[in-house]
ZALOMAR-151167 format. One line per field, with one value per residue (C-alpha): x negated, y, z negated; residue in three letters; residue number from 1. Coordinates in nm, 3 decimals, padded with zeros to 5 digits. Example, Ala and Ser with C-alpha at 12.3 -4.5 7.8 and 13.67 -1.06 7.14 Angstrom:
<pts>
px (-01.230; -01.367)
py (-00.450; -00.106)
pz (-00.780; -00.714)
code (ALA; SER)
pos (1; 2)
</pts>
This chain:
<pts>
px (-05.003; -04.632; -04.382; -04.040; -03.758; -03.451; -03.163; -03.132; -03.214; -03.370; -03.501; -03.574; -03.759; -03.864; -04.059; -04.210; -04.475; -04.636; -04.934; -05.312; -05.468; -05.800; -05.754; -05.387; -05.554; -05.764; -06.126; -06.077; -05.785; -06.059; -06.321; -06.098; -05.942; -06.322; -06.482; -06.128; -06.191; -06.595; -06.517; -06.262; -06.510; -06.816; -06.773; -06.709; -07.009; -07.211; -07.296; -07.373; -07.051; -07.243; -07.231; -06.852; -06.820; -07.002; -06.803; -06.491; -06.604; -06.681; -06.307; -06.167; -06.371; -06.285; -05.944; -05.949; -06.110; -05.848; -05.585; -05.738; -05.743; -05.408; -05.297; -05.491; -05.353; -05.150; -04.827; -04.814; -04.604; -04.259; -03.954; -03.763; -03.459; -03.113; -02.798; -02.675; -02.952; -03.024; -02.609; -02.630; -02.898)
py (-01.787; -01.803; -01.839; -01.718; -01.785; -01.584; -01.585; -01.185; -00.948; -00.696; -00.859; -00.635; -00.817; -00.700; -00.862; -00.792; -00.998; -00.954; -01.124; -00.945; -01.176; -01.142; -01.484; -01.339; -01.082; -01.115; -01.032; -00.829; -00.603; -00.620; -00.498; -00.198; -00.106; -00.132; 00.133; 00.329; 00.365; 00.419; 00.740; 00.853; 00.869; 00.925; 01.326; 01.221; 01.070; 01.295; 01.146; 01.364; 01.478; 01.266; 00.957; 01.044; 01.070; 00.758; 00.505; 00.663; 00.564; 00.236; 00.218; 00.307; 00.017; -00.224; -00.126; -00.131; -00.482; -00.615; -00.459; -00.623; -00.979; -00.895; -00.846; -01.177; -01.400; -01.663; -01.833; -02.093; -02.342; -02.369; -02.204; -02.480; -02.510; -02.368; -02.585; -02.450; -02.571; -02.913; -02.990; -02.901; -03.183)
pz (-06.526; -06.613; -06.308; -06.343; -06.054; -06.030; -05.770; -05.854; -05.616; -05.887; -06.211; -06.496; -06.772; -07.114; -07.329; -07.671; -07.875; -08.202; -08.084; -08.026; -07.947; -07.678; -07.534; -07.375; -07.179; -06.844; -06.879; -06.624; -06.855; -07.137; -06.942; -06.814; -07.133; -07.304; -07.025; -07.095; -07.493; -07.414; -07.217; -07.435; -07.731; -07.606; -07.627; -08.017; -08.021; -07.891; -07.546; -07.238; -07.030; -06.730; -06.930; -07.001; -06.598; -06.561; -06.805; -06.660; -06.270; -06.434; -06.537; -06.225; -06.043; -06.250; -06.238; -05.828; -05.840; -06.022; -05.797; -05.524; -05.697; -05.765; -05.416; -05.346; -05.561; -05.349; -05.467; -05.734; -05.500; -05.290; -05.459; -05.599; -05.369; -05.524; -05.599; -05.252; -05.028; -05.183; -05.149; -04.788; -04.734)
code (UNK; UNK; UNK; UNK; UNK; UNK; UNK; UNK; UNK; UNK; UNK; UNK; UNK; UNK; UNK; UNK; UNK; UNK; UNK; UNK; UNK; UNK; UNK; UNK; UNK; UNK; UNK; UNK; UNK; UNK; UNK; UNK; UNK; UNK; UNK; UNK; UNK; UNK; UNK; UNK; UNK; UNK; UNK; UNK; UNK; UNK; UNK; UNK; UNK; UNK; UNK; UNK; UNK; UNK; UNK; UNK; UNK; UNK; UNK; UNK; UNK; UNK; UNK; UNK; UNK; UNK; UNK; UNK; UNK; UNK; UNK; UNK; UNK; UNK; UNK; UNK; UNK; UNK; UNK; UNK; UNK; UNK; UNK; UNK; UNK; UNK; UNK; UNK; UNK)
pos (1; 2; 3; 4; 5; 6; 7; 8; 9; 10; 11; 12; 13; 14; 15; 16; 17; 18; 19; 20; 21; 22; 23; 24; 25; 26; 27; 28; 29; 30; 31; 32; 33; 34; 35; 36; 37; 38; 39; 40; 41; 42; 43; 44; 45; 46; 47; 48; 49; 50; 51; 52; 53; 54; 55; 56; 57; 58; 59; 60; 61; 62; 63; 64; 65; 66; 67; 68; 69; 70; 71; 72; 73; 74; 75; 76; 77; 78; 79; 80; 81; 82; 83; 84; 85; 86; 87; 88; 89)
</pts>
């Protein structure tokens, strides 16, 4: 995972890439997005509305597992210390 510091109160960051790759997503992400697309074609295909209902539960799971890994994911280290607080010792 990438760290970025900031001595900004509010950061807004915007960032565009060409790149598709799988290997820059989570597995988790893949896994979500996959059960996403299967319940939004399955009607196309033909499947019963209950498997539609299904694949989308599957979705939201996934997608409340990851929030919860999220939310537990500790800190990569200390905060570097600014120019400010390493003058002052």
């Amino acid at each position: 995972a990438t760290v970025l510091f900031s001595n900004e109160d509010e950061v807004e960051i915007l960032y565009t890439s060409t790149s598709v790759s799988e290997t820059n997503y989570d597995p988790t992400f893949k896994e979500a997005v996959s059960w996403y697309l299967a319940e939004e074609i399955a009607p196309a295909l033909g499947f019963d509305p209950k498997i539609s209902m299904l694949m989308r539960q599957n979705f939201y799971q996934v997608i409340s597992q990851a929030a919860a890994q999220s939310f537990n994911e500790g800190n990569e280290g200390p905060e570097p210390d600014c120019a400010f607080v390493a003058a002052r010792a």
